[in-house]
C-alpha positions as CSV (number, residue, x, y, z in Angstrom):
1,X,-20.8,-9.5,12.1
2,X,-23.7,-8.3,13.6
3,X,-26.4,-7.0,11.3
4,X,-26.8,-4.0,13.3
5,X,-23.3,-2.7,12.7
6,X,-23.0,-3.8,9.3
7,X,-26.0,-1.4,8.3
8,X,-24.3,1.5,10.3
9,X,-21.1,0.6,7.9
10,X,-23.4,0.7,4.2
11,X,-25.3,4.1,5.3
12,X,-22.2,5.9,7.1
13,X,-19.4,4.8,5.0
14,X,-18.1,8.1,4.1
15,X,-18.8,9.1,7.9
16,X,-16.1,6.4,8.9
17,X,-13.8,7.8,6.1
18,X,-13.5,11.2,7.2
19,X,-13.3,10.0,10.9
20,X,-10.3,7.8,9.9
21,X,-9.0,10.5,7.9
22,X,-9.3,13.0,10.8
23,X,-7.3,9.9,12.9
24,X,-4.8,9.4,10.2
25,X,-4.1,13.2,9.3
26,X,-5.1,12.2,6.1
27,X,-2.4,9.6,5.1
28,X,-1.7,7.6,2.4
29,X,-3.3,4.7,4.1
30,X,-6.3,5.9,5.2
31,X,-8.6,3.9,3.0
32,X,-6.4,0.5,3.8
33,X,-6.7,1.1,7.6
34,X,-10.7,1.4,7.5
35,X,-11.2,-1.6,4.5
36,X,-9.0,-3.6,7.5
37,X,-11.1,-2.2,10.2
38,X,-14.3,-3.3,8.7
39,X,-12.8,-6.5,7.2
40,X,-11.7,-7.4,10.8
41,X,-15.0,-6.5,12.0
42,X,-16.7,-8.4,9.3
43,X,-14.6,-11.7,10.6
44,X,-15.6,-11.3,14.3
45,X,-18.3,-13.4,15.1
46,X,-19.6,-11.9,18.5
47,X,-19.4,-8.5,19.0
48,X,-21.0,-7.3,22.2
49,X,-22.5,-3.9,22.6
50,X,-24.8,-1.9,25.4
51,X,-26.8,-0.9,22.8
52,X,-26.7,-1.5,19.2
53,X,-27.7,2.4,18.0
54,X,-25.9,4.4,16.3
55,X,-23.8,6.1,18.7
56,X,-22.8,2.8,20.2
57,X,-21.5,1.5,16.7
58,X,-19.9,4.6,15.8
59,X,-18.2,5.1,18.8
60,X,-17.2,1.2,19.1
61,X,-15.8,1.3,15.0
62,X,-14.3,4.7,15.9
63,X,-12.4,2.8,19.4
64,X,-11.0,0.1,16.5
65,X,-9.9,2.5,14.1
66,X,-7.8,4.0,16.8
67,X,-6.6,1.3,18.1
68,X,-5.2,-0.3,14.6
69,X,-3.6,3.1,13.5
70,X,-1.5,3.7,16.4
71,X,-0.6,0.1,17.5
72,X,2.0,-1.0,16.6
73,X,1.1,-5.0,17.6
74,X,-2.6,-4.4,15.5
75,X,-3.5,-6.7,12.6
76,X,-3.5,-3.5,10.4
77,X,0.0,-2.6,11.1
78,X,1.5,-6.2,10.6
79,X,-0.8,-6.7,7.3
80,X,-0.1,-3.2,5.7
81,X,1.9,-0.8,7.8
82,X,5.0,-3.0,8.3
83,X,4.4,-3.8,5.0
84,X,4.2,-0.4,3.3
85,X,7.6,1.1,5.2
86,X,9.5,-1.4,3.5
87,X,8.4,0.8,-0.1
88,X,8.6,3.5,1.2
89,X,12.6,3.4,1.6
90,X,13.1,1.2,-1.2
91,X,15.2,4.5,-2.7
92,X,17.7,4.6,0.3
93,X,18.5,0.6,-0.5
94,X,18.4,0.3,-4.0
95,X,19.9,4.2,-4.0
96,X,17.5,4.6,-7.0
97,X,17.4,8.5,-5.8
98,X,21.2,8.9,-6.5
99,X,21.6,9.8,-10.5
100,X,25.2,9.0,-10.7
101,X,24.0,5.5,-9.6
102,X,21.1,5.4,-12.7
103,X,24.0,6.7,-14.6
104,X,26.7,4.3,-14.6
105,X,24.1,1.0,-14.7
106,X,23.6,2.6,-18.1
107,X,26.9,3.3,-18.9
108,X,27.5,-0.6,-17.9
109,X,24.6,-1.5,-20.4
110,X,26.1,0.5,-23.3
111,X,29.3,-1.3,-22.6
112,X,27.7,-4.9,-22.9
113,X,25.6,-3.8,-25.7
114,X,29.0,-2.2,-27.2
115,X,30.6,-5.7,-26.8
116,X,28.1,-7.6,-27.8
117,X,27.5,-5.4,-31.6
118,X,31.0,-6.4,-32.2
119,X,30.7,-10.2,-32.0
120,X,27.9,-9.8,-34.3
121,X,28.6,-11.2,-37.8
122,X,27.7,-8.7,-41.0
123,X,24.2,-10.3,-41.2
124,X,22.8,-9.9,-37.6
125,X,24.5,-6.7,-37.1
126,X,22.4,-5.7,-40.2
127,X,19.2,-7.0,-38.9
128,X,20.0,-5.5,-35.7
129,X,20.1,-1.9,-37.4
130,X,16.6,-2.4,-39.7
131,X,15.2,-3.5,-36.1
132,X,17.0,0.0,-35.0
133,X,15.7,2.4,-37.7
């Protein structure tokens, strides 16, 4: 990275942030989107600018931040946007969200356990309720 732009990154950080929140109507993800922005821009070797001022960087870091939020082939969307969704809906697979679900995984515990107490001989069944109470 050129030394140029990494200096504009250390003095404006919190510039960047509230640009990429402005871009990202201030999702979840803001914060990952510009730590991948800068990481990307950290791994480029060669970056090529008219000038290397302020307005130049900002606008060219501005231009990358776009680009990676609403893309949906960018190297933040397959590192952590793809990524992300999958959570997101993990309460429509696993139907977590549905209580009569919760409910009768417990009840099915309760049954083991209920099974289990009863091939218990007197002295673990014992130990079992000091370990209770």
């Amino acid at each position: 990275m050129n030394q140029q732009i990494e200096g504009f990154i250390t003095r404006k950080y919190y510039d960047l942030l509230g640009i990429a929140k402005k871009i990202t109507k201030n999702h979840d993800l803001t914060q990952d989107l510009l730590h991948e922005v800068i990481l990307q821009l950290y791994n480029k070797e060669n970056i090529t600018l008219r000038e290397y001022c302020d307005e130049q960087i900002k606008y060219y870091i501005v231009s990358v931040i776009r680009i990676n939020w609403h893309s949906t082939t960018s190297p933040f969307y397959y590192k952590i946007r793809k990524e992300s969704s999958k959570y997101t809906n993990i309460d429509e697979i696993y139907n977590l969200a549905d209580d009569t679900q919760l409910e009768f995984e417990k009840q099915q515990l309760f049954d083991i356990l209920e099974e289990s107490w009863t091939e218990l001989d007197w002295f673990r069944k014992s130990l079992f309720e000091m370990y209770l109470t």
